[in-house]
TITOR-896732 format. One record per residue (C-alpha): x, y, z; residue number from 1. Coordinates in steps of 0.5 Angstrom, whole numbers, padded with zeros to 4 digits. Layout:
N
<atom px="X" py="Y" pz="Z" nr="NUM"/>
...
***
This chain:
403
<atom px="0196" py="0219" pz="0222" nr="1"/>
<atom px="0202" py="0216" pz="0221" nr="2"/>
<atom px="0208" py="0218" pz="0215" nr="3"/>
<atom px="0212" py="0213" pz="0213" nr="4"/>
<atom px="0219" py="0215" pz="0213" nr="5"/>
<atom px="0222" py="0214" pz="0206" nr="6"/>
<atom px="0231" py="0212" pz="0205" nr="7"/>
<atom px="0233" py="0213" pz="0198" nr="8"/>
<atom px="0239" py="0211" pz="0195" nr="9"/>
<atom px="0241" py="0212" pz="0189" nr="10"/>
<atom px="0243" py="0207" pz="0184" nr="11"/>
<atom px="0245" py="0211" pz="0178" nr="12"/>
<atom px="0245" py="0219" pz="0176" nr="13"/>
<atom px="0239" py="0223" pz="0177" nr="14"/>
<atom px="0237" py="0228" pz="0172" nr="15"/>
<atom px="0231" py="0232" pz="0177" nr="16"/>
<atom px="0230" py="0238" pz="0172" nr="17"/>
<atom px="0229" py="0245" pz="0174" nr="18"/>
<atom px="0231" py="0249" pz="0168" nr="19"/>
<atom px="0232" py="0249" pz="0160" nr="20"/>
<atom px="0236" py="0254" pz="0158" nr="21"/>
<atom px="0238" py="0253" pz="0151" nr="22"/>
<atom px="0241" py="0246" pz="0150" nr="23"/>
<atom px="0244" py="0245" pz="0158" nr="24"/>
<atom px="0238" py="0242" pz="0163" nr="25"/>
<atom px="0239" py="0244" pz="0170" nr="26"/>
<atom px="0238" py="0240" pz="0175" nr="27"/>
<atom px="0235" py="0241" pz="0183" nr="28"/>
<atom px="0240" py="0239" pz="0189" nr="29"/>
<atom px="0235" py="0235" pz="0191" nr="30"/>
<atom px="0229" py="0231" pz="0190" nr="31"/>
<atom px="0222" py="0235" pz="0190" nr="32"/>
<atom px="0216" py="0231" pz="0193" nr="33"/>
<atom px="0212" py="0231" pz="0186" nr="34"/>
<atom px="0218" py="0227" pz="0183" nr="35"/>
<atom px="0217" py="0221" pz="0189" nr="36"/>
<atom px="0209" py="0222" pz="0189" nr="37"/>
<atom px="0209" py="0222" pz="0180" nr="38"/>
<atom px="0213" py="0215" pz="0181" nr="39"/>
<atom px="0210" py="0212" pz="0186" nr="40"/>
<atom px="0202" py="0214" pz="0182" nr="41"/>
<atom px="0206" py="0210" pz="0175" nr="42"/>
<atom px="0208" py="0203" pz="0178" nr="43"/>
<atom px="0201" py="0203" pz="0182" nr="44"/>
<atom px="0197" py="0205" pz="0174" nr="45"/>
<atom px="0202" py="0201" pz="0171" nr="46"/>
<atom px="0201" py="0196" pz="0177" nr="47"/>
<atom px="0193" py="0197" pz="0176" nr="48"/>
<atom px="0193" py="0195" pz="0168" nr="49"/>
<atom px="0197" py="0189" pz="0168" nr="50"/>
<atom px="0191" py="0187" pz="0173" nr="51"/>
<atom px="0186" py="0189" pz="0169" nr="52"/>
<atom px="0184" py="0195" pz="0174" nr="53"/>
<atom px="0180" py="0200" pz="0171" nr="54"/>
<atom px="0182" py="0206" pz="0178" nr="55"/>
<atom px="0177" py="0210" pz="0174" nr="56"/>
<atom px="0172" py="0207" pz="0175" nr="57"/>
<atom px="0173" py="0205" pz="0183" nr="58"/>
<atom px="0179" py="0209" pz="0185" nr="59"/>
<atom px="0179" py="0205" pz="0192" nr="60"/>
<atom px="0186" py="0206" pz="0196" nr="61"/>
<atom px="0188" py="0210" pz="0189" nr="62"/>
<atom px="0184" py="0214" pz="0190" nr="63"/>
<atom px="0184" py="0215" pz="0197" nr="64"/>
<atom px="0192" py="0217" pz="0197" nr="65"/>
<atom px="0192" py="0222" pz="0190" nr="66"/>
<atom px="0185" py="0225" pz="0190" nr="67"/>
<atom px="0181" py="0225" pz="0196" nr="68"/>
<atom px="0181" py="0231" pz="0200" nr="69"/>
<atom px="0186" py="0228" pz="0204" nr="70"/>
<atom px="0190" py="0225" pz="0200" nr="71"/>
<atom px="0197" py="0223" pz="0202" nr="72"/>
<atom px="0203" py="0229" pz="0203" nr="73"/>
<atom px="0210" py="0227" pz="0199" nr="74"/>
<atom px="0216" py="0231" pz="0202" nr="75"/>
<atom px="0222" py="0232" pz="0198" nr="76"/>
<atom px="0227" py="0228" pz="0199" nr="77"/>
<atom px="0234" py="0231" pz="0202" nr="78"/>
<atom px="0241" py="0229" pz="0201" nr="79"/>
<atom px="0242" py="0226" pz="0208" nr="80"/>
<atom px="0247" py="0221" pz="0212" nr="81"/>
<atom px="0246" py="0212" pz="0213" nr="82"/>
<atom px="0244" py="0215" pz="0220" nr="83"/>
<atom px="0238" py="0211" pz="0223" nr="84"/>
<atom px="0233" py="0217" pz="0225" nr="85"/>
<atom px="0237" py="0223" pz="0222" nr="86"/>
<atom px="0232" py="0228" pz="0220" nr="87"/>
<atom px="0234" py="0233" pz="0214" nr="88"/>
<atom px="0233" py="0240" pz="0217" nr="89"/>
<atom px="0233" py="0246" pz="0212" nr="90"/>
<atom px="0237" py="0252" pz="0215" nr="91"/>
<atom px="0233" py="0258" pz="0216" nr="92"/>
<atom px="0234" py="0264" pz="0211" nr="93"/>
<atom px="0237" py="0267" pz="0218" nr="94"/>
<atom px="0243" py="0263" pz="0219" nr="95"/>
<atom px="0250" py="0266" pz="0217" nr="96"/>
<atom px="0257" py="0263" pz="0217" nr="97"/>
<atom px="0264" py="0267" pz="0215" nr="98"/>
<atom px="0265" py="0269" pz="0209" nr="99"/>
<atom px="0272" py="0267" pz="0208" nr="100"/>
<atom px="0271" py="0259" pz="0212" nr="101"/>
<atom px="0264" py="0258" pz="0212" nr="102"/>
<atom px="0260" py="0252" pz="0215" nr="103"/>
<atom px="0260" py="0248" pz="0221" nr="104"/>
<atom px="0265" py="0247" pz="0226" nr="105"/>
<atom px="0268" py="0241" pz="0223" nr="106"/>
<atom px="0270" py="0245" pz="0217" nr="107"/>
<atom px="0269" py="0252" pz="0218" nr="108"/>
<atom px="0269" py="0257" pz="0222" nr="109"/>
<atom px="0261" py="0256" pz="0225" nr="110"/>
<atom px="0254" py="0257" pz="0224" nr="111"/>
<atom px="0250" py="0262" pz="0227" nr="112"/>
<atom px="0243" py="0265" pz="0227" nr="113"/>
<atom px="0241" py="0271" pz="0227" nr="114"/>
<atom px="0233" py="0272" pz="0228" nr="115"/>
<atom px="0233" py="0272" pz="0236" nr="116"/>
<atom px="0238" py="0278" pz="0236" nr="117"/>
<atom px="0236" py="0282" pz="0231" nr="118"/>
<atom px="0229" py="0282" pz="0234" nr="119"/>
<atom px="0232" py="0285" pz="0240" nr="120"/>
<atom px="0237" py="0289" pz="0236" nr="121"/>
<atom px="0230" py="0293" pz="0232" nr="122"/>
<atom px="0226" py="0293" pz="0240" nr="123"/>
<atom px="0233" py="0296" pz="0243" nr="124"/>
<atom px="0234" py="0302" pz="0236" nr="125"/>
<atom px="0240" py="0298" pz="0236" nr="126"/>
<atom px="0244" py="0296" pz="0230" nr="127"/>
<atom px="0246" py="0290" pz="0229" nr="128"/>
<atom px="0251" py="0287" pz="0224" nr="129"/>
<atom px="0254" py="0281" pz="0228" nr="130"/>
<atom px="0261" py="0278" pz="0226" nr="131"/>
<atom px="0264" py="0272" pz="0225" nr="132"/>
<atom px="0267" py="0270" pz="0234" nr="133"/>
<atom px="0273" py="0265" pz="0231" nr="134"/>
<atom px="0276" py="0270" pz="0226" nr="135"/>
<atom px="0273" py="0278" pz="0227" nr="136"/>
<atom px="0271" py="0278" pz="0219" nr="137"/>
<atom px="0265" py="0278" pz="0217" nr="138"/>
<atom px="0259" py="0274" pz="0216" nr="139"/>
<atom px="0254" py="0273" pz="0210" nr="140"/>
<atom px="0247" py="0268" pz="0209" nr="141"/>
<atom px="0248" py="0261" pz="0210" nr="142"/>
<atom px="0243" py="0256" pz="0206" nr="143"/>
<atom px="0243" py="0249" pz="0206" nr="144"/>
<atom px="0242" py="0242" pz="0209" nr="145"/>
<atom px="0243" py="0239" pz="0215" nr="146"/>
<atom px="0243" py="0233" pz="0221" nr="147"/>
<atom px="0244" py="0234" pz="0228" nr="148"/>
<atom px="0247" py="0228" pz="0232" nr="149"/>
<atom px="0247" py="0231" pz="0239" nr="150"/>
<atom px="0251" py="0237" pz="0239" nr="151"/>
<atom px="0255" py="0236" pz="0232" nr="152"/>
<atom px="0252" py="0239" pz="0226" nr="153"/>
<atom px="0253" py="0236" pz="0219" nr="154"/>
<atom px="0251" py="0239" pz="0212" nr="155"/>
<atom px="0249" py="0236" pz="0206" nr="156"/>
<atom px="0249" py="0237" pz="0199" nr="157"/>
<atom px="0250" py="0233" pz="0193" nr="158"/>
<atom px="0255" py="0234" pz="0187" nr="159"/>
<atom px="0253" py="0235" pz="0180" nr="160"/>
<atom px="0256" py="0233" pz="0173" nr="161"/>
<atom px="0255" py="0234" pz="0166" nr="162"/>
<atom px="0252" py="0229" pz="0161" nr="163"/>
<atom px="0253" py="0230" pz="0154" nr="164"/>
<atom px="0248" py="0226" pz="0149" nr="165"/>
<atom px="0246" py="0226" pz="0141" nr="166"/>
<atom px="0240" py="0227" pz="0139" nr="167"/>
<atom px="0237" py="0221" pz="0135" nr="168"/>
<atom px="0233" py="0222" pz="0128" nr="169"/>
<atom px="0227" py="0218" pz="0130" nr="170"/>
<atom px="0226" py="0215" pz="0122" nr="171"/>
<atom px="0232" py="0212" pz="0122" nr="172"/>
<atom px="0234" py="0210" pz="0128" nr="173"/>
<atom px="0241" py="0214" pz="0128" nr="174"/>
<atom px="0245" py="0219" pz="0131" nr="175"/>
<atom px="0243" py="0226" pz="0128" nr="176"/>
<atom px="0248" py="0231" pz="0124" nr="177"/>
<atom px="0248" py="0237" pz="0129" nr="178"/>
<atom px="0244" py="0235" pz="0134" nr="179"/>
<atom px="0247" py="0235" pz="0141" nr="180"/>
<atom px="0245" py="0237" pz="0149" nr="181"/>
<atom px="0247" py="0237" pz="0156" nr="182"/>
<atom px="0244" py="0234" pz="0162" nr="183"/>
<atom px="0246" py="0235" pz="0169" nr="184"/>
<atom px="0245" py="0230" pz="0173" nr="185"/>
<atom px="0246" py="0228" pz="0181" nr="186"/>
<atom px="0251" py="0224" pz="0182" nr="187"/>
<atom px="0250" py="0217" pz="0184" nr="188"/>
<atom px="0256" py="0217" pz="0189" nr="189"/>
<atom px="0259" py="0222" pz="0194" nr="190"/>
<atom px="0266" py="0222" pz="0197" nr="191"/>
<atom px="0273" py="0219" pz="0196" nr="192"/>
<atom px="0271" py="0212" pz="0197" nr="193"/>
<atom px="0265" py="0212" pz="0192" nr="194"/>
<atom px="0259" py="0211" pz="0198" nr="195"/>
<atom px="0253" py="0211" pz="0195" nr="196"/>
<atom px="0247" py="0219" pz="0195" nr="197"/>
<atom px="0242" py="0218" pz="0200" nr="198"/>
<atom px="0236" py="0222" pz="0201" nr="199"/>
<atom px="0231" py="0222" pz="0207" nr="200"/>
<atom px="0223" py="0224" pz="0206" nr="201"/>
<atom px="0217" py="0222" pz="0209" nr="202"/>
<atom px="0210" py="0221" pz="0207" nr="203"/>
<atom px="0205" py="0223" pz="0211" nr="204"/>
<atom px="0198" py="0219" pz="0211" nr="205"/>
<atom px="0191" py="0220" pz="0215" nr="206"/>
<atom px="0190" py="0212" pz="0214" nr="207"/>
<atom px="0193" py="0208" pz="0218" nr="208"/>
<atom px="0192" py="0202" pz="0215" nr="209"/>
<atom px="0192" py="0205" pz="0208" nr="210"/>
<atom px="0199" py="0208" pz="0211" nr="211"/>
<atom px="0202" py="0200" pz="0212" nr="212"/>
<atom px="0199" py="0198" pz="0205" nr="213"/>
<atom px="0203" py="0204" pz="0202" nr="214"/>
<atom px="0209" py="0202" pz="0205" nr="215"/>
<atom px="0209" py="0195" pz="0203" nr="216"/>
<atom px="0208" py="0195" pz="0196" nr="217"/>
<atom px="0214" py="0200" pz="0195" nr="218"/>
<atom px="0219" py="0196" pz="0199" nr="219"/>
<atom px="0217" py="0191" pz="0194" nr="220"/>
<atom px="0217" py="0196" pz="0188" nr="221"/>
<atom px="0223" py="0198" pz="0183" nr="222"/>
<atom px="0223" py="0206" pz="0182" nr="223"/>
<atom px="0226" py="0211" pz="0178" nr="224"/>
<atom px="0226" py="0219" pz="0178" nr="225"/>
<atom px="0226" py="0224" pz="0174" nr="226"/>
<atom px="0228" py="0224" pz="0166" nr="227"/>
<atom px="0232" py="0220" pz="0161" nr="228"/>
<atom px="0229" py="0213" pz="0166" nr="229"/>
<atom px="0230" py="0210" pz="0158" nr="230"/>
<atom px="0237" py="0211" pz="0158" nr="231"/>
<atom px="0238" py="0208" pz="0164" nr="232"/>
<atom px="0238" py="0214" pz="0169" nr="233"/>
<atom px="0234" py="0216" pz="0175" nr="234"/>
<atom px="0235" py="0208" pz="0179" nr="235"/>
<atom px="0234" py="0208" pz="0186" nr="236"/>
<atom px="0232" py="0204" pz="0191" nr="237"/>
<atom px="0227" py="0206" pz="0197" nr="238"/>
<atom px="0226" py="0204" pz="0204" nr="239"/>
<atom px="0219" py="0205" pz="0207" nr="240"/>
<atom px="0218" py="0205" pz="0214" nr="241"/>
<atom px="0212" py="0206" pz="0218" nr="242"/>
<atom px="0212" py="0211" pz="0225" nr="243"/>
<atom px="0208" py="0216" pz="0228" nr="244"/>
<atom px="0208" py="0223" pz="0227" nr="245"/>
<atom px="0211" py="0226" pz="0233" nr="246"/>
<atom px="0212" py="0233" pz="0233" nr="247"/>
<atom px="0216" py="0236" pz="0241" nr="248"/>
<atom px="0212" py="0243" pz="0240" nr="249"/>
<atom px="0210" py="0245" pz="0246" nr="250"/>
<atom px="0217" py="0244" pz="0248" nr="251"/>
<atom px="0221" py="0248" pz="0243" nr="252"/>
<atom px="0217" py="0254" pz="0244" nr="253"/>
<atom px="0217" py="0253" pz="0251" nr="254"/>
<atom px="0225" py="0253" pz="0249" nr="255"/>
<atom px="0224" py="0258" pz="0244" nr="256"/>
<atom px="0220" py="0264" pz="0248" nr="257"/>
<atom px="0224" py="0263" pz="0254" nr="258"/>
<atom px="0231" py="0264" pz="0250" nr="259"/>
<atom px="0228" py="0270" pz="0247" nr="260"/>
<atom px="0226" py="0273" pz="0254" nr="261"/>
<atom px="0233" py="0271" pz="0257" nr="262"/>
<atom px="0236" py="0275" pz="0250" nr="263"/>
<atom px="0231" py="0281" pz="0251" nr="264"/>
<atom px="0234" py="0282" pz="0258" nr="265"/>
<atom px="0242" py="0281" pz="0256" nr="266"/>
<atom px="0240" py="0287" pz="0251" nr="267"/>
<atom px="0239" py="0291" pz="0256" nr="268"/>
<atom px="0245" py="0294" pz="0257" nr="269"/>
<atom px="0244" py="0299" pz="0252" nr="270"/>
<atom px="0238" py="0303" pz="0255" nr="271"/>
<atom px="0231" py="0302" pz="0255" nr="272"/>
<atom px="0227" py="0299" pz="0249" nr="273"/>
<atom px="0222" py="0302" pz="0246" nr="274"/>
<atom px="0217" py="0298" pz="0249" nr="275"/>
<atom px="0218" py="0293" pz="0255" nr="276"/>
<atom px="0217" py="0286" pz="0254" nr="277"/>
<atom px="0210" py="0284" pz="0254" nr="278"/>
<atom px="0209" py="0277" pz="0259" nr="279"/>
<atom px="0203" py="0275" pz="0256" nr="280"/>
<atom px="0204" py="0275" pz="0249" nr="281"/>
<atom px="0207" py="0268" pz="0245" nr="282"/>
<atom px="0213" py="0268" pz="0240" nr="283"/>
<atom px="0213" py="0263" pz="0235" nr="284"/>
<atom px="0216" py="0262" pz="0228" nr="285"/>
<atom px="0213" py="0258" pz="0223" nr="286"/>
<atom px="0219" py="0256" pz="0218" nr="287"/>
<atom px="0219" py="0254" pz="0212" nr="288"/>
<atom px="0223" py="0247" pz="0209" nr="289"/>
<atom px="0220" py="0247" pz="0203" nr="290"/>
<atom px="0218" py="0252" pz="0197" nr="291"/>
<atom px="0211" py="0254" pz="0198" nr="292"/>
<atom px="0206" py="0257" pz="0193" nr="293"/>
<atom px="0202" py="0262" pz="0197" nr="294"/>
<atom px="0196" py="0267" pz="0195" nr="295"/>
<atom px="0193" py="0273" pz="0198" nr="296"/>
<atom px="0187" py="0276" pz="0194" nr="297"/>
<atom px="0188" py="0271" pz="0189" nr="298"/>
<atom px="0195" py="0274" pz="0188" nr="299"/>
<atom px="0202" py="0271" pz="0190" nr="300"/>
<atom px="0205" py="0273" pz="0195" nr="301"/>
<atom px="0211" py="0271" pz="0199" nr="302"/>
<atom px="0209" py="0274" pz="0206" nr="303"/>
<atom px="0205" py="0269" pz="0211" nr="304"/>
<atom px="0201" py="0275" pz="0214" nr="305"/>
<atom px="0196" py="0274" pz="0220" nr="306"/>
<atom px="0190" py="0275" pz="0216" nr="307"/>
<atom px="0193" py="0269" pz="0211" nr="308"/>
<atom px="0194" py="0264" pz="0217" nr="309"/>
<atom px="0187" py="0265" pz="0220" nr="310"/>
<atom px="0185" py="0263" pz="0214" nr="311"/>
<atom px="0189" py="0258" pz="0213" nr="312"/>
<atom px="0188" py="0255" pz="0220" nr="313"/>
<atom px="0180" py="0258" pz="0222" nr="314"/>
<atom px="0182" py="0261" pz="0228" nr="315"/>
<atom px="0180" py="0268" pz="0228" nr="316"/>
<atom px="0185" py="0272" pz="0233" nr="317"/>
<atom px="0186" py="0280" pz="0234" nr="318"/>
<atom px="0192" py="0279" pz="0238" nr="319"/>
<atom px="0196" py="0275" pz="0233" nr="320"/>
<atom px="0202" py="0279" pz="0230" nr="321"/>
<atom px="0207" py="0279" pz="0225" nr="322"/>
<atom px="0214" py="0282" pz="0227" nr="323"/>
<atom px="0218" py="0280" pz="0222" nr="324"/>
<atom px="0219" py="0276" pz="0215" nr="325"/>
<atom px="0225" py="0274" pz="0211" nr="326"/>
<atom px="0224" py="0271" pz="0205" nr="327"/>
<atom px="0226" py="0270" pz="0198" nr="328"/>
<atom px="0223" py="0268" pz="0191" nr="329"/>
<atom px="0224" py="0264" pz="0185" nr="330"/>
<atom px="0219" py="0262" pz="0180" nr="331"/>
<atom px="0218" py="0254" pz="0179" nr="332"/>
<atom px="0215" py="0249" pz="0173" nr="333"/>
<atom px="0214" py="0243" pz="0171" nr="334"/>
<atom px="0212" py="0236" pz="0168" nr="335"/>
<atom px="0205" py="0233" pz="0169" nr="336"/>
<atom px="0206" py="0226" pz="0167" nr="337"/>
<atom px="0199" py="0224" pz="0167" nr="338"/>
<atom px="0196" py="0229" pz="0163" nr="339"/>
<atom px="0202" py="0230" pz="0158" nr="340"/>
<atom px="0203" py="0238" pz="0159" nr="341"/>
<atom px="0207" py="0243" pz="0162" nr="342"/>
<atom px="0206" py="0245" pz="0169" nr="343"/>
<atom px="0203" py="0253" pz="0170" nr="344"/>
<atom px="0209" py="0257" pz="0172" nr="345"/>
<atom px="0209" py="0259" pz="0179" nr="346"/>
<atom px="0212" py="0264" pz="0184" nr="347"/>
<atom px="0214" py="0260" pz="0190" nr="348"/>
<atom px="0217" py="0263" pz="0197" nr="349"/>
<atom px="0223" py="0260" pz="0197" nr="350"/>
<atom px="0225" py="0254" pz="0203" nr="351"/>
<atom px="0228" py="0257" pz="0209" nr="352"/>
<atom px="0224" py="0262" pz="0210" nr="353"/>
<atom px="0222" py="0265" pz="0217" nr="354"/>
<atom px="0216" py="0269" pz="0219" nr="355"/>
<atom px="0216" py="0270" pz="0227" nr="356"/>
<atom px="0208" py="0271" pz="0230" nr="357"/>
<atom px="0207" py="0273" pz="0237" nr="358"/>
<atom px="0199" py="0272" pz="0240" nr="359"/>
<atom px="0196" py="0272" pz="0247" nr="360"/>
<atom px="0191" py="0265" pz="0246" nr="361"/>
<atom px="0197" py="0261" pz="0247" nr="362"/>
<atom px="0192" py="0255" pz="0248" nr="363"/>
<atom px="0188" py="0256" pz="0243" nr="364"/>
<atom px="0193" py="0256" pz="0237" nr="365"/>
<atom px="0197" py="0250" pz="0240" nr="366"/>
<atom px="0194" py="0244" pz="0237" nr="367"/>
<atom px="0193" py="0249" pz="0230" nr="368"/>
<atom px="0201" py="0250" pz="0230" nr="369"/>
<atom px="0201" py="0242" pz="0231" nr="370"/>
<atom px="0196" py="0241" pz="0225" nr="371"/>
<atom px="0200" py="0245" pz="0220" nr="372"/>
<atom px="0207" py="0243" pz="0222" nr="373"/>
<atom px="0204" py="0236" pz="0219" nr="374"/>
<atom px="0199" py="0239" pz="0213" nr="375"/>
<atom px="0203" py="0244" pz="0211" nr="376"/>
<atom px="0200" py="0252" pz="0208" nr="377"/>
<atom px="0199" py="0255" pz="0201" nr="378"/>
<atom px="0197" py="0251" pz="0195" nr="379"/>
<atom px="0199" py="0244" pz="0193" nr="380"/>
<atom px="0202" py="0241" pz="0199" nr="381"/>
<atom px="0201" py="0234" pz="0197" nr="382"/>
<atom px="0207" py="0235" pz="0192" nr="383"/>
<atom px="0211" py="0237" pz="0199" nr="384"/>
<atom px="0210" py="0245" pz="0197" nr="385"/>
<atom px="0209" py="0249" pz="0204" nr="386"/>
<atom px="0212" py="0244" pz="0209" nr="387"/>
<atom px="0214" py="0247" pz="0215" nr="388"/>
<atom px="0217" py="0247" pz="0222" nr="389"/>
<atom px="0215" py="0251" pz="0228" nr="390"/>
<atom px="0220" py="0254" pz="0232" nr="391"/>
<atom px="0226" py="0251" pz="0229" nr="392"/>
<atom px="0231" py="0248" pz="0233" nr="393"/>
<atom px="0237" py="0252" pz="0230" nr="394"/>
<atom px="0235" py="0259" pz="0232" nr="395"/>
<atom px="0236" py="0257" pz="0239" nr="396"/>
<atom px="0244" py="0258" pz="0235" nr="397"/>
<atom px="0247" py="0263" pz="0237" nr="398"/>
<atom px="0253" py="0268" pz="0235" nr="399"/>
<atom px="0257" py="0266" pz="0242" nr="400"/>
<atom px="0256" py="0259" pz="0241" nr="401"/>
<atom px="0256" py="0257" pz="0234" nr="402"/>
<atom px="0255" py="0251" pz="0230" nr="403"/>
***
């Protein structure tokens, strides 16, 4: 399996709609996988007809990257930096900042997670209501993106503006009287000296070959995204690079488990826990770092619960638990290009949620852990709904050294 890691500059604004209320179109923070997956599946048709291929005859590498069973998986792209490297994380829904200066070091008072400790708090019958450690005040939730060059943390998020446009009478070719309507679009540039937006997303593919071949004919491609290409927005240009998947698991939930021990036994000053630590159990999170569209019963949810992640793994495990959950939800649309239709209206369990688990089989849920941190959970993870990462880094952040 490799993914091919996607560079995505923008050229021009890029109206990424999310909502229609009235004549304003709102549009995302960031580029949907969808999006990116709907635009490189037009140039390949509209590639396939100019050579007079009938795809629906004989698909072939079409075929193997949009409709087989494993097709290839489209992440969202992310606003990131020109780093080489720099993978974009979405902090958990767990992160906190002040209320009064938020954000990392550099321009705010810091950034702390709060999952490890809460845990311990509930275990102990302790409140827990954390303060900010540089200026005493309070905290609150803390959302966004972020890369780590070693120890220095930087968010990212893009800038927005409003487009304003008259309608056209399609008869003649004109202004209509009265017809006016706003887009909002992401803006192209960012900073005092006009650097251009870059996003960062991946591809992953099961064919290595196929994988090589994907990378190449988008590096030798134009792209847009988005609406309103006719009227010259959504340009951008893609960088495609092929490396392996790689995923240090074992090591972080090594880190993960032994930061939680070493808490557990700091709270001990406050009497004993309602039960002792259990040395044979294994905690870890799965964390999401995009929206995912999740069924129990045939009914949507917004909880992983241990009987959904066997399914969703195979893996028939007694001993799995869910401690905790945070979560939050939203409702999604959308646009299908190919069949000319709106998209079903979908409850989505929104990115940074955090769902910790513990078992007794560490062993025999490693290489599961390993294998849904590539393919994701829940429904149309081809699009990049339910991708997700085990034992985020960042809750190893905590309130005595914050980011």
């Amino acid at each position: 399996m490799k993914q091919i890691e996607l560079k995505i500059t923008a050229l021009s604004p890029l109206a990424i709609g999310k909502k229609k209320p009235g004549s304003v179109s709102e549009a995302r923070d960031y580029i949907p996988g969808s999006v990116i997956r709907g635009a490189i599946a037009g140039v390949m048709l509209r590639y396939a007809e100019v050579e007079n291929q009938d795809l629906s005859a004989n698909g072939g590498d079409f075929q193997s990257l949009f409709l087989d069973e494993k097709a290839a998986i489209f992440h969202n792209a992310y606003p990131s930096n020109n780093e080489k490297n720099s993978e974009v994380f979405v902090l958990p829904a767990t992160a906190v900042s002040s209320k009064t200066k938020p954000g990392f070091g550099d321009k705010g008072n810091g950034v702390f997670d709060t999952l490890i400790d809460r845990f311990c708090a509930e275990a102990y019958n302790f409140p827990y209501d954390p303060n900010c450690p540089k200026d005493q005040g309070r905290v609150e939730p803390y959302s966004g993106f972020y890369t780590q060059l070693g120890k220095k943390y930087q968010s990212h998020s893009v800038s927005k503006r409003l487009l304003t446009r008259v309608g056209i009478n399609r008869r003649r070719a004109t202004s209509e009287e009265e017809v006016l309507y706003s887009l909002e679009v992401l803006n192209e540039t960012q900073g005092e000296k006009k650097q251009p937006v870059v996003y960062r997303s991946k591809i992953i593919v099961d064919n290595d070959v196929l994988a090589n071949l994907l990378a190449q004919f988008i590096n030798q491609q134009n792209f847009r995204f988005g609406g309103a290409t006719s009227r010259g927005l959504g340009k951008v240009k893609i960088e495609a690079t092929v490396t392996k998947f790689t995923r240090n698991l074992q090591s972080r939930l090594e880190q993960f488990n032994q930061k939680l021990q070493q808490r557990w036994q700091t709270w001990g000053i406050f009497g004993e826990p309602q039960q002792p630590w259990q040395k044979e159990r294994t905690y870890f999170t799965i964390n999401l770092q995009s929206d995912a569209i999740l069924t129990k019963n045939w009914l949507r949810t917004t909880v992983i619960s241990p009987q959904m992640l066997s399914e969703f793994t195979g893996i028939q495990d007694s001993s799995l638990i869910l401690h905790t959950a945070y979560t939050s939800y939203d409702y999604i649309s959308g646009w299908n290009a190919a069949w000319g239709l709106m998209k079903d209206i979908d409850l989505v369990t929104n990115k940074g949620g955090v769902y910790l688990f513990s078992t007794t089989q560490k062993q025999t849920w490693l290489p599961t852990l390993k294998k849904i941190s590539q393919t994701g959970v829940g429904k149309r993870t081809t699009e990049g709904f339910g991708q997700v990462i085990i034992c985020h880094p960042f809750h190893l952040v905590l309130r005595e050294n914050p980011a």
